[in-house]
N, C-alpha and C positions, 0 to 999 in steps of 0.2 A: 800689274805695274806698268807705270806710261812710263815710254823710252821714244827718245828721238822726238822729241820737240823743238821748233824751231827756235832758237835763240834773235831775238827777245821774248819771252812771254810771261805773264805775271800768275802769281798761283796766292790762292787763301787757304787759309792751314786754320780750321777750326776745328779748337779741342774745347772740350765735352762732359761731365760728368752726368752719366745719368739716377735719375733716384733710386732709392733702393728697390722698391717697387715697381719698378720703370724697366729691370734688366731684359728683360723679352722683347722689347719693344723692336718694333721693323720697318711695320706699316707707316709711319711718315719719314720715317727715313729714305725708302724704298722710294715713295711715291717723294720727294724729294729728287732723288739721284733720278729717277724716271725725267721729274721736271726739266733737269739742269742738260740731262743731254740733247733736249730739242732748243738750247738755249742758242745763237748766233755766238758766236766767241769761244765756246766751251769747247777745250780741250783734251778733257778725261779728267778723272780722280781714283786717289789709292784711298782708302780707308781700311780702322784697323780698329776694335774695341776689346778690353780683357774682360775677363770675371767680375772684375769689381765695377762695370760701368763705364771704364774710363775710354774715351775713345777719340781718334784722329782722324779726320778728313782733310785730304789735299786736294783742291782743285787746281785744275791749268786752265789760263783765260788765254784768248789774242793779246785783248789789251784790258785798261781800265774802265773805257767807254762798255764794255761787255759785262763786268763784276758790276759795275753801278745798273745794268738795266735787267741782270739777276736780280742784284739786291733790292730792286724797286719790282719787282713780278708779284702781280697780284697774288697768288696763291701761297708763293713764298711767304710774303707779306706777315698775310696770314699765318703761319706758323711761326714765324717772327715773334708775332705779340703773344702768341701760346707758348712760346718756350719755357717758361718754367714751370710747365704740368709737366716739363720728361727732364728737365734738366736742374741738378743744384745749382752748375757752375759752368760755364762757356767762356772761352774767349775767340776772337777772330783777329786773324794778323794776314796782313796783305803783303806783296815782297815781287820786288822783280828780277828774275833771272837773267844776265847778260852773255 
């Protein structure tokens, strides 16, 4: 659990459904989160999935300037446009903490 962040910092809350088929899955998530902590900006993330697939990731950013040059990372990218071989359903919501 990240504690003690500096106030401002912005965090993305991507929730997740993965396929039925899909429940095992780790290996891109894993090499994911590996990705994101060499990222400039990134300040930790909590994640959390049940039984049935469903699952939360909170990341903490510095700023915006930091989420966009994730969200533009080549490899991410990449998993980007593969997203629905693990997932039915995703959303992403951006949000700033004061």
């Amino acid at each position: 659990m990240i504690k003690n962040l500096k106030k401002p910092y912005y965090l993305v809350v991507f929730t997740s459904q993965l396929h039925k088929d899909k429940l095992n899955y780790t290996n891109i998530a894993d090499k994911m989160l590996e990705l994101t902590q060499s990222q400039d900006g990134f300040l930790g993330a909590d994640s959390v999935r049940d039984e049935s697939g469903f699952g939360m990731t909170t990341s903490y950013w510095k700023d915006l300037d930091s989420i966009e040059k994730w969200k533009n990372n080549k490899e991410h990218l990449a998993v980007q446009k593969n997203a629905f071989k693990w997932y039915e359903a995703f959303s992403i919501h951006i949000g700033r903490v004061q």
